[in-house]
N, C-alpha and C positions, 0 to 999 in steps of 0.2 A: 678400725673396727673389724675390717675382713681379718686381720691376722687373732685376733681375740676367739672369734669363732670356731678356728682351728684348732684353739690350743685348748678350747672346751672340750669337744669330744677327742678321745685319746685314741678308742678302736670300741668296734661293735663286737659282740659276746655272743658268737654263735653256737648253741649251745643244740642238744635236743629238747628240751626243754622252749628254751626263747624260739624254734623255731615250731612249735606247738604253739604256744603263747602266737607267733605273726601269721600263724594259718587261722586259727579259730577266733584272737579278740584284736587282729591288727596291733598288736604291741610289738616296740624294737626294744632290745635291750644295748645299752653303750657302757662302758669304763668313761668315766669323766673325770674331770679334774676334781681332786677335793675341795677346792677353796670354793667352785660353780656351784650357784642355785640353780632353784627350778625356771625360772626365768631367763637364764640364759642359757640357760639347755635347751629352752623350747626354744629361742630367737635362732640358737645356731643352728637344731635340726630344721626347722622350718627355711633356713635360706640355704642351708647346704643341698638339701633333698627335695626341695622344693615342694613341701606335701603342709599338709595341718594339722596342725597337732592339739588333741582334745587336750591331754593329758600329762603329766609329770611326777611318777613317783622316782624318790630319789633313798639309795640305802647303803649305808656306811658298809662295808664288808672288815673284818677283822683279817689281816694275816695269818698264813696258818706259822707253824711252828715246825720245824723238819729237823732230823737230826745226822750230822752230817760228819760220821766216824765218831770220836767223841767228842762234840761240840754240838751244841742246840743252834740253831739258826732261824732266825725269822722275817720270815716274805714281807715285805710293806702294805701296811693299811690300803685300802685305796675305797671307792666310791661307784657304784653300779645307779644306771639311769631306765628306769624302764618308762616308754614312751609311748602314749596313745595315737593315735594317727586316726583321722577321718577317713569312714568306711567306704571303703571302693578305693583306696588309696593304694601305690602300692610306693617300694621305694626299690628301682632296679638293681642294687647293689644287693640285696639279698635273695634275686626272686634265684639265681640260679643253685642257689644252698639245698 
């Protein structure tokens, strides 16, 4: 079960934006697995960070499309996790951002 939770979240998406977003509505933003729901996004940040999580939206991201001399190439799909957190919470992996 420990090694599942790991391989949920993939890395946190520090952004100017997400850090807008965790100063005014306590939201994190993560890269997660595509195959994760919202239910185990919450189990894994709730036991990674140790904090509570109100919330769970979850949003497909498209690859972009980049052109590399003459060839098109294309970045892989992936999966963004934006995460509520109970107020007064903090999680110290982002506070020094």
């Amino acid at each position: 079960m420990s090694d599942t939770i790991y391989k949920v979240l993939k890395r946190p998406l520090i952004t100017e934006k997400s850090t807008i977003e965790k100063d005014l509505h306590n939201k994190l933003f993560f890269e997660v697995a595509r195959s994760a729901n919202k239910i185990e996004i919450k189990q894994a940040v709730e036991r990674i960070f140790k904090v509570d999580v109100l919330g769970v939206q979850t949003v497909n991201m498209k690859g972009k499309t980049k052109r590399v001399g003459r060839h098109m190439t294309k970045h892989p799909d992936w999966k963004k996790a934006i995460v509520t957190i109970k107020p007064g919470q903090r999680v110290e992996f982002f506070e020094g951002v």
